[in-house]
N, C-alpha and C positions, 0 to 999 in steps of 0.2 A: 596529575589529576585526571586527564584523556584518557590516560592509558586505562587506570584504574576503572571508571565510567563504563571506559569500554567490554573491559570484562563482566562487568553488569549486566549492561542490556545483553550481549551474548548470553549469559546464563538465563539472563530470560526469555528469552526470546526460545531456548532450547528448549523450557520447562512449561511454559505457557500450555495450557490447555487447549489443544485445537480445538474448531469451530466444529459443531457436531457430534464431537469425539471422535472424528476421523483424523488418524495421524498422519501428521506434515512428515514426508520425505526426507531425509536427515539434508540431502541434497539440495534440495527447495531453501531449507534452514541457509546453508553456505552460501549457496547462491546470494539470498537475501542480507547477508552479513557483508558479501562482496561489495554489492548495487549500497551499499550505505555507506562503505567506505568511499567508495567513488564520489558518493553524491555529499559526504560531509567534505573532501578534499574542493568540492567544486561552490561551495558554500564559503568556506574559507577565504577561497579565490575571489570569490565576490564582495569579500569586505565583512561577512555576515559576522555581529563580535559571538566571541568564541562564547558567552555567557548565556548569551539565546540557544546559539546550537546546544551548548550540553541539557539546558533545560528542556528544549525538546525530543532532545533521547531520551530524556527521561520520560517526561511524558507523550508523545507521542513517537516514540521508534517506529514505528511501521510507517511513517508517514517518509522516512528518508530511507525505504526498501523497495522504494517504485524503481522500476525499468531506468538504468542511468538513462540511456536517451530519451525516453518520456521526461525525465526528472529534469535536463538539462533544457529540452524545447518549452516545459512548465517557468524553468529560472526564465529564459528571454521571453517570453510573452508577458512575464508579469513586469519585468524590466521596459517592454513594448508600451507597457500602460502604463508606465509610470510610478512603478512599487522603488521605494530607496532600500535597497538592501541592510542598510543600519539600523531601520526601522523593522519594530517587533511585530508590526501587520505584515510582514516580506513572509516571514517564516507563518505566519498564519494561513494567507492566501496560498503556500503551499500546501498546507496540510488539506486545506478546502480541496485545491483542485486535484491530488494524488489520491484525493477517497472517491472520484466523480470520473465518467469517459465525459467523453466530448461532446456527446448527445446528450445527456445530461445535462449540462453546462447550457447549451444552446437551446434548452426549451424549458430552461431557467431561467436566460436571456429574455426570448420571447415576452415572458409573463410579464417583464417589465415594460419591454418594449410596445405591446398593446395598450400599455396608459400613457404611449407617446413618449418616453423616456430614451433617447440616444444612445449610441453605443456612448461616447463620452459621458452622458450622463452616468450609466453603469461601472465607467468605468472607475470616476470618482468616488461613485459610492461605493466600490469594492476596493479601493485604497483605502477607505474610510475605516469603511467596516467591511473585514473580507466574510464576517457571519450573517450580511446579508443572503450571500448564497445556499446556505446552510440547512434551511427549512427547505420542504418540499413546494414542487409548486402549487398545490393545495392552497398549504400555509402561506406563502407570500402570496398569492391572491386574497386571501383572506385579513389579510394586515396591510394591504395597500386598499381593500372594500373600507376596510376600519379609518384610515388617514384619511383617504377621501371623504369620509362624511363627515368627519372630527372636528375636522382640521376649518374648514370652513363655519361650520358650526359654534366656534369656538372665536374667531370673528366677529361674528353677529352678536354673544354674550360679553366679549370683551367691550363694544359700540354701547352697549346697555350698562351695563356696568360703572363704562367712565362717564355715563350721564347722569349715575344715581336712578335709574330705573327699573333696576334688579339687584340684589343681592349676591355678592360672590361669591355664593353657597350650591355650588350648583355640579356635581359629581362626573368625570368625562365615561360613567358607567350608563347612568342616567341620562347626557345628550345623546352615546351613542346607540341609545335602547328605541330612541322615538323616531318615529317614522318622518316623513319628510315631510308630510302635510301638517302631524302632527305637531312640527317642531315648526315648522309660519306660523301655524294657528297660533300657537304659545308663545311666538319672542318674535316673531317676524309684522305679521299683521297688528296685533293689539299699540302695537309703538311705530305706526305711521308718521303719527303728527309732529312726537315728541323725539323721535330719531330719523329725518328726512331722509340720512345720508343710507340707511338700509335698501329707501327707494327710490333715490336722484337716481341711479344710474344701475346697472345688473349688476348685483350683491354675489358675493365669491359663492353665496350658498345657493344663489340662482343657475349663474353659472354650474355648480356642480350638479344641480338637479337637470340641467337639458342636457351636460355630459352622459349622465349616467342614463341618460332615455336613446341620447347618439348610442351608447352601446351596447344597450339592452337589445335597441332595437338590429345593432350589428349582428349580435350574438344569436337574433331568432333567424 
């Protein structure tokens, strides 16, 4: 069935449309058919089952034509972190890191790391999920803005809620549309009396509003 597979992706891989319409090197082609063999032989070694691998030649072949020694120093790093090579996130977090340099990576890193998150912490969430890395840093600043405000916010209606003082009708489109003054005026201030515990002590959504002033005011 290998064998077979492998004559596939070869044929494809020959016929593919290059990028541009500039044709690939027939050489380049070998080369890259070589760097795959190596690097499924070094997969194998690693326990990876043969079921994942063929699925990923299928679908992503070019992700097993990186440089063997780039490819190999990629296996022990994610091995470093704690990837199980039996595990179908193993073969994920490579295709992540075989599309990305190392600059890349590390100011991908960053973006996490300015909302205080660990390399450990990173690193769990990319065993987790290796399509954390995936989006640009744009985009994951802009979905960690979204968590932060949600995410607390969602606190404060859940307190309301199990009190019977709001209805759980209430859209995560809708809280993450309102501004921060706007959303105390609405669910924070009006239930003082009737929900003390919003104001006994600083509310996750208090805290997130002096966070996000710590950083604003970093960022000026």
């Amino acid at each position: 069935m290998f064998r077979s597979l492998w004559c596939r992706v070869g044929a494809n891989l020959q016929t593919t449309t290059p990028i541009n319409g500039v044709p690939s090197p027939s050489s380049s082609r070998i080369n890259g058919l070589k760097q795959l063999r190596v690097n499924v032989k070094l997969l194998r070694c690693e326990g990876v089952p043969e079921s994942y691998i063929i699925k990923y030649l299928i679908i992503k072949p070019r992700s097993f034509m990186a440089d063997a020694d780039k490819f190999n120093k990629i296996v022990e790093k994610l091995k470093g972190m704690g990837f199980d090579p039996l595990a179908t996130t193993f073969l994920q977090a490579i295709e992540r890191l075989t599309s990305m340099t190392e600059a890349t990576w590390r100011k991908k890193m960053d973006v996490y790391k300015r909302r205080s998150w660990s390399e450990d912490h990173l690193h769990t969430a990319f065993r987790k999920c290796p399509s954390c890395m995936k989006a640009s840093e744009k985009k994951i600043t802009a979905v960690m803005d979204f968590l932060e405000r949600i995410i607390p916010r969602c606190s404060v209606i859940r307190i309301l809620v199990s009190k019977g003082l709001i209805e759980e009708k209430i859209s995560l489109v809708s809280l993450g549309s309102l501004t921060d003054k706007s959303f105390s005026d609405k669910f924070v201030t009006p239930y003082e009396q009737e929900a003390p515990a919003l104001m006994k002590e600083p509310s996750q959504f208090e805290a997130l509003l002096g966070s996000q002033s710590r950083r604003t005011a970093h960022e000026d």
